[in-house]
C-alpha positions as CSV (number, residue, x, y, z in Angstrom):
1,X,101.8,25.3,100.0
2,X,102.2,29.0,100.0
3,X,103.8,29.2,97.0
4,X,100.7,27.1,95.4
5,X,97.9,29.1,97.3
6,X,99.8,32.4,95.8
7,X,100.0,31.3,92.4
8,X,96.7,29.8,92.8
9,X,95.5,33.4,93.5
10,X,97.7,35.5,90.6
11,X,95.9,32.9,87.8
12,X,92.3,34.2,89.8
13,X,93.2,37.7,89.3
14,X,94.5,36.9,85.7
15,X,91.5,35.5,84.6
16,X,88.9,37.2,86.4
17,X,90.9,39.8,84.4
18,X,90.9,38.0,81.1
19,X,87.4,38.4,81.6
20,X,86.8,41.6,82.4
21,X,88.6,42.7,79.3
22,X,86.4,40.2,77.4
23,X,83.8,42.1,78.7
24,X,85.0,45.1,77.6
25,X,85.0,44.2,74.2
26,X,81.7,42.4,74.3
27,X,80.4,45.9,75.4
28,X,82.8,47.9,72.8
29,X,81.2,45.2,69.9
30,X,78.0,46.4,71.5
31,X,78.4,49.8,71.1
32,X,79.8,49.5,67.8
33,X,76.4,47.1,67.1
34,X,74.4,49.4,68.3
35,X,76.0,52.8,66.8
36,X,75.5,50.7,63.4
37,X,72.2,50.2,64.3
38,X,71.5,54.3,65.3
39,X,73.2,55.3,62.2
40,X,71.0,52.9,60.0
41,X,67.7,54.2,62.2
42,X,69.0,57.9,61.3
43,X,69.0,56.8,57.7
44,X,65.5,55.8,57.6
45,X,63.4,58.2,55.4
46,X,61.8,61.3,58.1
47,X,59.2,62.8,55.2
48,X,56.9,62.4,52.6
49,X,58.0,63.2,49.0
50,X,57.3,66.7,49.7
51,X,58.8,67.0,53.0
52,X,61.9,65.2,51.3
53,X,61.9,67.4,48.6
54,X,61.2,71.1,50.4
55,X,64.6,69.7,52.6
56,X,66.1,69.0,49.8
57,X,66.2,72.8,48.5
58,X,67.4,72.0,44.5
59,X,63.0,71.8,43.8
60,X,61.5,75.1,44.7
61,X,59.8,75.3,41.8
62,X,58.4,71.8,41.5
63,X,57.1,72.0,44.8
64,X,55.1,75.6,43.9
65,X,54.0,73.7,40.8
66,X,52.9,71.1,42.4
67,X,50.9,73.5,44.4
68,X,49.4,75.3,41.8
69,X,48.0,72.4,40.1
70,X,46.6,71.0,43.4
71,X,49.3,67.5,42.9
72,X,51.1,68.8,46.4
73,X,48.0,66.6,48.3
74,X,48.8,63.6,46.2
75,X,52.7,63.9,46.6
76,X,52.4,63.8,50.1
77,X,49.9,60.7,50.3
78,X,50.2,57.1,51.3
79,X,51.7,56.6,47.9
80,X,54.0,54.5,47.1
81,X,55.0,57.2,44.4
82,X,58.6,57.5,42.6
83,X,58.5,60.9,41.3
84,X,61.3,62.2,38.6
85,X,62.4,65.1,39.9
86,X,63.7,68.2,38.0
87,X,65.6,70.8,39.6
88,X,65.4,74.2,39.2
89,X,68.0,74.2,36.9
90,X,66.0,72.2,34.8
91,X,62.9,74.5,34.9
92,X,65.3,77.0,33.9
93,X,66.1,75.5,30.6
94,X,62.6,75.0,29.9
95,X,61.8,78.6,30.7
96,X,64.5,79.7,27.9
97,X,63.6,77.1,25.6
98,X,59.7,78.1,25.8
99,X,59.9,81.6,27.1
100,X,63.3,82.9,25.6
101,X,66.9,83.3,26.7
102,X,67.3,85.0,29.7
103,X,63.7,84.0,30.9
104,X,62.9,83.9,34.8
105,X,61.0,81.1,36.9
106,X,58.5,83.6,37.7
107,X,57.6,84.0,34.0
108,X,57.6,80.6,33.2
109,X,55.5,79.8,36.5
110,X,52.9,83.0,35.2
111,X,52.8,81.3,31.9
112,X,51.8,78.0,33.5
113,X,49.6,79.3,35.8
114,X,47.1,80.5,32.5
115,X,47.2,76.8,31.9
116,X,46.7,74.5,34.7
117,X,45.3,72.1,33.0
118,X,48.5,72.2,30.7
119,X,50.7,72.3,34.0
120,X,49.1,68.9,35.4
121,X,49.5,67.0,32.3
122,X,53.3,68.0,32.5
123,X,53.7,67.0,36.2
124,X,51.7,64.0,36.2
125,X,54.1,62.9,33.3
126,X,56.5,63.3,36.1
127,X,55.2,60.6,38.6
128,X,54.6,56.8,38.4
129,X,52.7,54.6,40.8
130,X,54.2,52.2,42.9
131,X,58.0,52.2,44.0
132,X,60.5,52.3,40.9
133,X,64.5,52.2,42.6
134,X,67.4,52.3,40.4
135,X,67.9,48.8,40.4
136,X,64.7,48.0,39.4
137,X,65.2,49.7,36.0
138,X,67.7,47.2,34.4
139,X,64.9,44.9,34.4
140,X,63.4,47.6,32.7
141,X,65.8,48.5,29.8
142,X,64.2,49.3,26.7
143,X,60.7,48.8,28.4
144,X,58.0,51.7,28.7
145,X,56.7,52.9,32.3
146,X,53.7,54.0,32.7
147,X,53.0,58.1,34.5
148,X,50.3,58.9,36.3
149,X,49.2,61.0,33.5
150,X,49.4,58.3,30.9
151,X,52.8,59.5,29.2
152,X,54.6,56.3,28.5
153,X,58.3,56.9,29.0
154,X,60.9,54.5,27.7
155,X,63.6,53.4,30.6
156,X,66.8,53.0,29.4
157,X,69.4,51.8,31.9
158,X,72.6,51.2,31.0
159,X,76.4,50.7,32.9
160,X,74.6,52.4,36.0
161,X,72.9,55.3,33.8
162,X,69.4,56.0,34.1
163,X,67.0,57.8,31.5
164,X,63.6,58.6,31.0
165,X,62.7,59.0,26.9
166,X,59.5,60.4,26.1
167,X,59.3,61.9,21.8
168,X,62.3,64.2,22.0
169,X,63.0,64.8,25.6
170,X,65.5,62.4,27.4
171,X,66.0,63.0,31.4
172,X,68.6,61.8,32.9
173,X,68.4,60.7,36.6
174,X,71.5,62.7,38.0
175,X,70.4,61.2,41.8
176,X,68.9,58.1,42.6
177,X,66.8,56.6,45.1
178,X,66.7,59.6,47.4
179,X,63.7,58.0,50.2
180,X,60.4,59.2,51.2
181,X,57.9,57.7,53.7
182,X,55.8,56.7,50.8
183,X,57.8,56.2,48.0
184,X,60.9,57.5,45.9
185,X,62.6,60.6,44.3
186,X,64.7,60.3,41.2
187,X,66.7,63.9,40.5
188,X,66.5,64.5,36.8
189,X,68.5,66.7,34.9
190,X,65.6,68.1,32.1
191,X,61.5,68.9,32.1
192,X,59.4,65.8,30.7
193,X,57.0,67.4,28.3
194,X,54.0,65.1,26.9
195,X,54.2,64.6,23.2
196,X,51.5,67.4,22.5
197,X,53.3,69.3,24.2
198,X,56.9,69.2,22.0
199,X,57.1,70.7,18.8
């Protein structure tokens, strides 16, 4: 009887035991649920387009562009917006291929500044309404999407490659999908310059 009330008690322990490491577990699946879930929160966009792209660093001169031509408002509105992006860099090459080698931002943003009017044409090309994310273009292969500014660009989107055409300028999205609050940023690798605008 002993015997029996002693084992009776060890398979207690064992699975009041059993339990508690169930419990355990439940909690560490928890945890690990719930870290998931911080880590997806933490991913959620924090800015606007602007914000996004000041943090960003790689678009000083977009941004003081944007500025200059009075688009910064717009940018950071209610959108949704996908904006193709060009880096410095980019402005860089423009500024030698319009300005001359060796040719600073600062010159090319003095040039643009005699010609605002010029300056929001070629950053309106820049933006299309509504939300445009990478794997949206395939559907769009070949097609023509429509800027703000009414510079039609053709999409081309192939084996995971993204480009913009527009006359003899191709931009190539180097980084996709980077979030905003109200809408998208694709990084491009070259200036989109409306038609008038190329020689």
């Amino acid at each position: 009887m002993k015997k029996n009330l002693i084992a009776a008690l060890a398979a207690s322990v064992m699975v009041i035991g059993l339990a508690a490491c169930g419990s355990d577990e439940d909690n560490a699946a928890t945890d690990t649920t719930m870290a998931a879930t911080d880590t997806t929160m933490a991913a959620e966009p924090v800015g606007n387009i602007v914000e996004v792209a000041a943090a960003n660093g790689s678009f000083g001169f977009l941004l003081e562009a944007a500025t200059l031509a009075g688009l910064d408002t717009a940018l950071a509105g209610e959108g949704p917006l996908t904006v193709l992006a060009p880096t410095d860099a980019a402005f860089e090459a423009l500024a030698a291929q319009v300005i001359g080698e060796g040719a600073t931002l600062e010159q090319l943003k003095e040039q643009l500044a005699e010609d605002v009017e010029g300056l929001t044409a070629v950053l309106q090309a820049h933006v299309i309404s509504g939300k445009v994310l990478a794997a949206d273009t395939a559907a769009l292969d070949g097609m023509q999407a429509d800027t703000i500014g009414g510079v039609k660009l053709t999409v081309s989107s192939k084996d995971g490659a993204v480009s913009f055409t527009v006359g003899k300028v191709v931009a190539n999205v180097t980084t996709a999908d980077v979030e905003a609050s109200n809408g998208v940023i694709h990084v491009i690798d070259a200036v989109i310059l409306p038609m008038q605008m190329q020689d």
